[in-house]
N, C-alpha and C positions, 0 to 999 in steps of 0.2 A: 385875404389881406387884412379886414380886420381885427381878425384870430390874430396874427401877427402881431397888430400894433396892441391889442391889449395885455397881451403876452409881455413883449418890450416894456410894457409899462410896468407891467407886477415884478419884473426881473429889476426894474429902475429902483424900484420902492422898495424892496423886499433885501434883506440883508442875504449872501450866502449863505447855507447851514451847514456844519459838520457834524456827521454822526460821531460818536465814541462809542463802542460794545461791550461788552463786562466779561467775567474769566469766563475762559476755555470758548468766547468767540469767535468770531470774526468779524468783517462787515458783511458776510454774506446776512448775517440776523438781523440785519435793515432792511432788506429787500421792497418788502410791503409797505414797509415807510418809506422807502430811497423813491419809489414807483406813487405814491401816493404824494409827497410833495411835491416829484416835479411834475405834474398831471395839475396840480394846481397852481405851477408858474415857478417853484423854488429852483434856484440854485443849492444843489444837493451833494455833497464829498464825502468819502471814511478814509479813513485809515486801516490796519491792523496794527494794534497793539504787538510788541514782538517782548521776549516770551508771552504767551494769553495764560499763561497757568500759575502764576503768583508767583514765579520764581526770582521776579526782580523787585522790587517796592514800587509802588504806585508813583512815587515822585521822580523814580526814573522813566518809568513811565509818560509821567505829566511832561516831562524831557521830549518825549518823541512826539509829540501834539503842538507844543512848541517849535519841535522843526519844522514838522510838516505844515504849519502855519506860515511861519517866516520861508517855507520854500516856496506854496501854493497860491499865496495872496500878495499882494501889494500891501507895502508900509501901511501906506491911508487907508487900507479893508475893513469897514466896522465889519464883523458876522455873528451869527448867533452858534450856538452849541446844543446839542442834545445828547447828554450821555446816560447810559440804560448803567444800571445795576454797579457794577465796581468802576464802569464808566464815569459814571457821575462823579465817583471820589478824586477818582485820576483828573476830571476834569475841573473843579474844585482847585485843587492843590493846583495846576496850572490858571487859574483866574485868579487866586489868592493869591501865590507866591510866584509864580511867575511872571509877572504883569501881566495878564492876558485881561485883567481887568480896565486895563488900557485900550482893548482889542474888543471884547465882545459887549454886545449891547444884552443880548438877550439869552439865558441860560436856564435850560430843561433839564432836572434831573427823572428820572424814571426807576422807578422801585430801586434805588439807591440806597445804602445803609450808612446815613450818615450820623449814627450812635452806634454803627458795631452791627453784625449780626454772627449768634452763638454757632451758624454754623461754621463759620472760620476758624472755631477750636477747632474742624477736623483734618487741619492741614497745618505744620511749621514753616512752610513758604512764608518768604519775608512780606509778600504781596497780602497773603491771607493773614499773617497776624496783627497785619497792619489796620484790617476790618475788623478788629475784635472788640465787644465792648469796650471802651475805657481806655483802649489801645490808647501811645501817646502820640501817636498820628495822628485820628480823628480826636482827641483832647485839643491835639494847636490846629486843628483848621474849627476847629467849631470855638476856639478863644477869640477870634474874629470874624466870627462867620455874617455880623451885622454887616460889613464892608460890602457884602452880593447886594445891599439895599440899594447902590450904587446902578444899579442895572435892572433888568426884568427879568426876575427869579420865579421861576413854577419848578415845583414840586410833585409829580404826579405819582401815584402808588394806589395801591388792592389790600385790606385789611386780609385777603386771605393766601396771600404771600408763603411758604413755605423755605420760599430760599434766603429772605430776609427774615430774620427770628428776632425779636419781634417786629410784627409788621411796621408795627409804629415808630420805629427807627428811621424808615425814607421821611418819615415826615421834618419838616422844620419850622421855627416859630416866626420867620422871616418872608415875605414872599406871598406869591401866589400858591395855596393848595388845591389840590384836583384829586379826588377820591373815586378808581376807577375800579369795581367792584368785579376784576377778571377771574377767575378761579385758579390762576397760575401765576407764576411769576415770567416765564417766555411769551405769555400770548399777551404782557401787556405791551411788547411793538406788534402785535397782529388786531388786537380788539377793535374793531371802527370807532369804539368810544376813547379811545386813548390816542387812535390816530387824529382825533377831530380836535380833540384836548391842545394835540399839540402843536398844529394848523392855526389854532387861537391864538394859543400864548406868542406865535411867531408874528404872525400879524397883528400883534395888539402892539399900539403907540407907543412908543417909550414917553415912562412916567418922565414928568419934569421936577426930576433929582437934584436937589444940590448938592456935586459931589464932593466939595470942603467939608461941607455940612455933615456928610455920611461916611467922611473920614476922618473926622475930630467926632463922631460918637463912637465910631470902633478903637480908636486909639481912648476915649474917655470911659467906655464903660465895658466890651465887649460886650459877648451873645448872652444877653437876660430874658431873651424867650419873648423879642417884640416881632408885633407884624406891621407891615404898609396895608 
């Protein structure tokens, strides 16, 4: 019984989380994580992204995250997000431009390339060229990318990444950084150090933002490479 009531408390306190997975996923690639957060009291959801192989743009994409948002949750839902690898961007583009910045409190990206990564030259999917350095995709969400200051932003990435070229692309100048030193880029939702990573960043307080404050700097200066 009182397993129970401490349970009911963490689920009181604790916002929902929704996975987002990156190309040629699913949500089965959360598993370890899906089983690891609710073991620790989360409310836990995915989706599948539908096409997963780059064949639609990320912001149609950010579209279906969007729905399944407004179909799964109630209006007043704060919840938090974790998106792995092209997840992240897809999940980006819906907190930026979608108002989901109105919606989530707290936002994990994981080995995400949010400057491009060179292996997206190896595909003309409109999904993959849209990861491409320099792309003008990642150009206008990182024109505002100060506006995530508004929330609990972490960053988490492996300098020895492979499928983000370069590695230091996940990284951003905004936010929480987490440097998880995996040998891959899939076993950073398996590594216990990435799982714990990001167990923290859900459970850490939401900072006390002013968010006029943090929306008259993104409209006055955009992204100049500052951190909280």
């Amino acid at each position: 019984m009182q397993v129970n009531q401490a349970m009911n408390k963490i689920n009181q306190t604790h916002n929902p989380v929704l996975l987002i997975h990156g190309i040629g996923d699913t949500e089965a690639v959360f598993r370890k994580m899906q089983n690891y957060l609710q073991d620790k009291g989360w409310s836990v959801y995915a989706l599948n992204l539908v096409p997963n192989n780059g064949d639609v743009g990320l912001d149609v994409l950010a579209q279906q995250v969007a729905d399944y948002i407004n179909v799964t949750f109630e209006p007043e839902q704060k919840l938090d997000i974790v998106g792995f690898s092209m997840g992240g961007i897809v999940s980006r583009y819906y907190v930026q431009r979608l108002q989901g910045i109105e919606r989530v409190q707290r936002f994990i990206t994981i080995s995400s390339p949010h400057y491009g990564t060179v292996m997206a030259y190896g595909s003309w999917r409109p999904g993959c060229e849209q990861m491409r350095p320099h792309s003008n995709f990642l150009k206008d969400l990182n024109s505002d990318a100060v506006m995530l200051k508004q929330l609990n932003f972490t960053s988490i990435w492996t300098p020895y990444d492979l499928m983000i070229v370069p590695a230091k692309s996940s990284q951003m100048p905004i936010g929480t950084e987490v440097i998880i030193p995996a040998a891959s880029h899939p076993w950073m939702l398996t590594d216990s150090r990435s799982l714990a990573a990001v167990a923290t960043a859900l459970a850490e307080p939401m900072r006390n933002i002013n968010r006029n404050d943090a929306q008259r700097l993104s409209m006055e200066t955009g992204l100049r490479g500052e951190r909280v």
